[in-house]
Each structure stands twice: as structure tokens, then as C-alpha cells.
C-alpha positions as CSV (number, residue, x, y, z in Angstrom):
1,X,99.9,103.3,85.2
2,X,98.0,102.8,88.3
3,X,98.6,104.6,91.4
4,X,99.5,101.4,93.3
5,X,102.3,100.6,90.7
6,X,103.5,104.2,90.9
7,X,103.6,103.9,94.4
8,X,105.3,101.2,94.5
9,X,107.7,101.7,91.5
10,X,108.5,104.7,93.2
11,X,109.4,103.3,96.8
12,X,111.1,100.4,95.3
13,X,114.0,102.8,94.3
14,X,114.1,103.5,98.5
15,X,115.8,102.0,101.4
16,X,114.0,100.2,103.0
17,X,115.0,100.5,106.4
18,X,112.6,104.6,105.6
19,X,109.5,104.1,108.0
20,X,106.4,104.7,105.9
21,X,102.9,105.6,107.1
22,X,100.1,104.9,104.4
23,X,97.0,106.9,105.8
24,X,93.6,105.1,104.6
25,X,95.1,101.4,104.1
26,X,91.7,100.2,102.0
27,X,92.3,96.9,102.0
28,X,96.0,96.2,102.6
29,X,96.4,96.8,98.7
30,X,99.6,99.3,99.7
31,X,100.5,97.7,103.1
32,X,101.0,94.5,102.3
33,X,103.8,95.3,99.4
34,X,105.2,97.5,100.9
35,X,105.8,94.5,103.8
36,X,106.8,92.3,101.6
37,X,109.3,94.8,99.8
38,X,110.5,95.1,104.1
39,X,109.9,98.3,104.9
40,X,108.1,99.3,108.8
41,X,105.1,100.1,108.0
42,X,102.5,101.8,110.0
43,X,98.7,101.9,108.3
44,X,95.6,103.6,109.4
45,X,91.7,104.5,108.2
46,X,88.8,105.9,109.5
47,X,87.0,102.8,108.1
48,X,87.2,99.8,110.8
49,X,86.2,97.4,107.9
50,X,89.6,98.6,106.2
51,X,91.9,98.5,109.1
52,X,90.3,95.0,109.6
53,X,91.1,94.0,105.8
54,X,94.4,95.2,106.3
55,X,95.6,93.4,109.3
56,X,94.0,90.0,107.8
57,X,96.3,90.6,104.3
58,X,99.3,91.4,106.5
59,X,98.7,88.9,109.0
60,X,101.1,85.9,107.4
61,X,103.7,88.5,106.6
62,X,105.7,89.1,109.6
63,X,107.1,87.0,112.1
64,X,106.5,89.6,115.1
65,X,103.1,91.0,114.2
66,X,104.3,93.6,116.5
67,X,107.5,94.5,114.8
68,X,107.2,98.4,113.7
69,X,104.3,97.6,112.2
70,X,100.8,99.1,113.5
71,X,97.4,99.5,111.9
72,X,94.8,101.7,113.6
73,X,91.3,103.2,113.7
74,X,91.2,106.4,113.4
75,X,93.2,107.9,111.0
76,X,94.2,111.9,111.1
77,X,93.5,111.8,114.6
78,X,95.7,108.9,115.8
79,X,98.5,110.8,114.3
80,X,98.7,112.9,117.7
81,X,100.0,109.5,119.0
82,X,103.2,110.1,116.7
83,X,106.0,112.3,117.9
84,X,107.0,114.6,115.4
85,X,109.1,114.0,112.3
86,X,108.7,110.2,112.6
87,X,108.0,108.9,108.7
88,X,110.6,108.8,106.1
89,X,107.2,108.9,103.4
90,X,103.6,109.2,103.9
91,X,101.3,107.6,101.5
92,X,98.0,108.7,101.7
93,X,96.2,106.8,98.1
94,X,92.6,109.2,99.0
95,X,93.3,111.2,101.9
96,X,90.0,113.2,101.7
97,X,88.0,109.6,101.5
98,X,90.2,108.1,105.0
99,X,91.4,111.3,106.9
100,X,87.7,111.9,108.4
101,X,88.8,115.9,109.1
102,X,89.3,118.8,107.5
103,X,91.8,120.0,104.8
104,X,93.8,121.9,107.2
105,X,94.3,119.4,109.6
106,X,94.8,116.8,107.0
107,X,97.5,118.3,105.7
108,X,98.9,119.5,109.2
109,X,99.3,116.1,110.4
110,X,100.8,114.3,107.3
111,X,103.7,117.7,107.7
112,X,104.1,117.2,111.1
113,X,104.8,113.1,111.3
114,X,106.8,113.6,108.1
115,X,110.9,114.1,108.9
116,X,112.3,116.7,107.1
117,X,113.4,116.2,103.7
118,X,110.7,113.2,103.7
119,X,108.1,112.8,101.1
120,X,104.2,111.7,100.8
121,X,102.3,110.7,98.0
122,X,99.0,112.1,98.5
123,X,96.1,111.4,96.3
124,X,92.6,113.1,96.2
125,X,89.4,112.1,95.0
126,X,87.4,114.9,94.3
127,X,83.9,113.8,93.9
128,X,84.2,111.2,97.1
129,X,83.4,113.1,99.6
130,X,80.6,116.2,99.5
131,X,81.5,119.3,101.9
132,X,78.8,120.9,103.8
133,X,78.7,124.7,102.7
134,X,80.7,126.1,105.8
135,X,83.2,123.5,105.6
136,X,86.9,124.5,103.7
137,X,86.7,122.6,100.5
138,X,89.3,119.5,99.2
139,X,91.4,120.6,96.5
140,X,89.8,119.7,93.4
141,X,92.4,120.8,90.8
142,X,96.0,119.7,90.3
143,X,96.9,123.3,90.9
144,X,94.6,123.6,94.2
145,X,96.3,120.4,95.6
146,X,100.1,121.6,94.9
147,X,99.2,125.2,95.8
148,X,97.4,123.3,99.7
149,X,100.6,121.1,99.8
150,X,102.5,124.5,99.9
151,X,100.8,126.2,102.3
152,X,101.9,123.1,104.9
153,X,105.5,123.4,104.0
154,X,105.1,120.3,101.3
155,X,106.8,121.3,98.0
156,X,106.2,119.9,94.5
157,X,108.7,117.3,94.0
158,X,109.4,115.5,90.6
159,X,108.4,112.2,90.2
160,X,111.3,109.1,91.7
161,X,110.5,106.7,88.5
162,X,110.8,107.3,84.6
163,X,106.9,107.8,84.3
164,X,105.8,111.3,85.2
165,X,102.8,109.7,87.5
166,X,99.6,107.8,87.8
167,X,96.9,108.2,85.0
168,X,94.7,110.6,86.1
169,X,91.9,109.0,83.8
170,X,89.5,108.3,86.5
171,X,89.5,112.2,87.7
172,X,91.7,111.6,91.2
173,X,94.6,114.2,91.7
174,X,97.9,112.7,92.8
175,X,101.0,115.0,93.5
176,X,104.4,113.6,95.0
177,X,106.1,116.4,97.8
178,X,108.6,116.8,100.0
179,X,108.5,118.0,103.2
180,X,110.5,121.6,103.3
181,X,113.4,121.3,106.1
């Protein structure tokens, strides 16, 4: 299975009144759905091109284009626009690709906008983005992203759906947590 359908099998199972952020929208692949499935949805990337492609596929989807909806450039850092524990889930599809910061702060900022007891899907891509030397490194093991999730307070959590997760054929590292209370 893809990680769009997992994403989306999983937050079909969830209310959909949950406020969702998905950090790097691409190109409204996870926005739009999620829309349509009527959840608020805020989206943001570090890529204008993507926020752009975003607000075009969710432009005929909503009646107020302003109704708790919101896509924005930049990403991480127009997080310290949200108060804290404001998202139900966080879905970030490559958060080291659209989160234009460091590790740290990556994960600091999905934990913070996440309400306690909420959950984020975050995925990694391991070979998107090369680190300069003096730069902390992106998690590029299963373990190494569960044990970073950890260290922010995000625990392992078991998948929502019967499959146990998005193939992982393509080398990307996906983990679902919840945010410790």
C-alpha cells in the first residue's frame, strides 16, 4: 500500500470534526482528500510551487475558501504562528524534504502544534536531502526515526488500519506516534 492510501485509510476511521495539519502538501495529493473526506485542514511547504499546486486542487472544494482551511509558505517556521496543542494529527508525507530546518526543530514544532494524545504520521526520505557535515543528521533507519520521535515526547503507536503500514519498497521510513500527554 501506498503511503497516501495508508494515510488516508487510517484517517478515514477519525472524526472528522480532528483539525489536521499536513506539513509539505506536494501537490494537494493529501489535502485535497482529506477536504473532501471534511476535515479542517491546514497545509504548508517550503516549496511556493507546492503551496501553489495545493491551493489550485483545493480551490473548488469549499464553499468559504477561508473556512479553517489555510495553506502557507514556509513550512516549520510558520508553525510559530500556531498556539500550542492546536492539531488533532499532523501528517508530514517527507518532513525532511518540506520542513527546510533541522531535525530538532522539526520535530519540536510537529510536538508542540500537536494536542495531547494527538497523532502524526511522519515520513522520511533518507536520500532527499544531503546534510552538510556540521549539521545533526535525518534519521535514516526505522529505529533512528522511532528512537527521534521519542526524544520529542512522540511515542510509537500501532498502526489505526488492518495493514501494519506503507511499503517501504522505495527506501522512505514512515512511523505513526502519538503525542505523550
Amino acid at each position: 500500500m501506498s503511503y497516501r492510501d495508508y494515510v488516508l485509510r487510517t484517517l478515514a476511521s477519525v472524526p472528522v470534526d480532528r483539525y489536521v495539519l499536513v506539513l509539505g502538501c506536494t501537490d494537494g495529493r493529501y489535502t485535497a482528500p482529506l477536504l473532501r473526506l471534511g476535515f479542517p485542514v491546514h497545509a504548508c511547504s517550503a516549496d511556493a510551487e507546492a503551496v501553489h499546486a495545493t491551493r489550485s486542487a483545493i480551490a473548488n472544494l469549499m464553499e468559504d475558501p477561508s473556512e479553517a482551511t489555510e495553506c502557507v509558505q514556509p513550512c516549520v517556521p510558520a508553525l510559530d504562528d500556531y498556539p500550542d496543542s492546536v492539531f488533532d494529527w499532523v501528517v508530514a508525507p517527507h518532513l525532511n524534504t518540506y520542513a527546510d530546518t533541522t531535525p530538532d526543530i522539526a520535530f519540536d514544532a510537529v510536538q508542540r502544534v500537536l494536542k495531547p494524545g494527538g497523532w502524526a504520521v511522519l515520513g522520511l526520505d533518507p536520500s532527499a536531502v544531503p546534510v552538510p557535515d556540521d549539521e545533526p543528521r535525518w534519521p535514516t533507519t526505522q529505529e533512528a526515526l522511532i528512537a527521534w520521535g521519542q526524544r520529542h515526547h512522540l511515542a510509537e503507536a500501532a498502526s489505526r488500519t488492518e495493514e501494519s503500514g506503507p511499503d517501504a519498497s522505495n527506501g522512505h521510513l514512515h512511523q505513526l506516534f502519538r503525542r505523550e500527554r
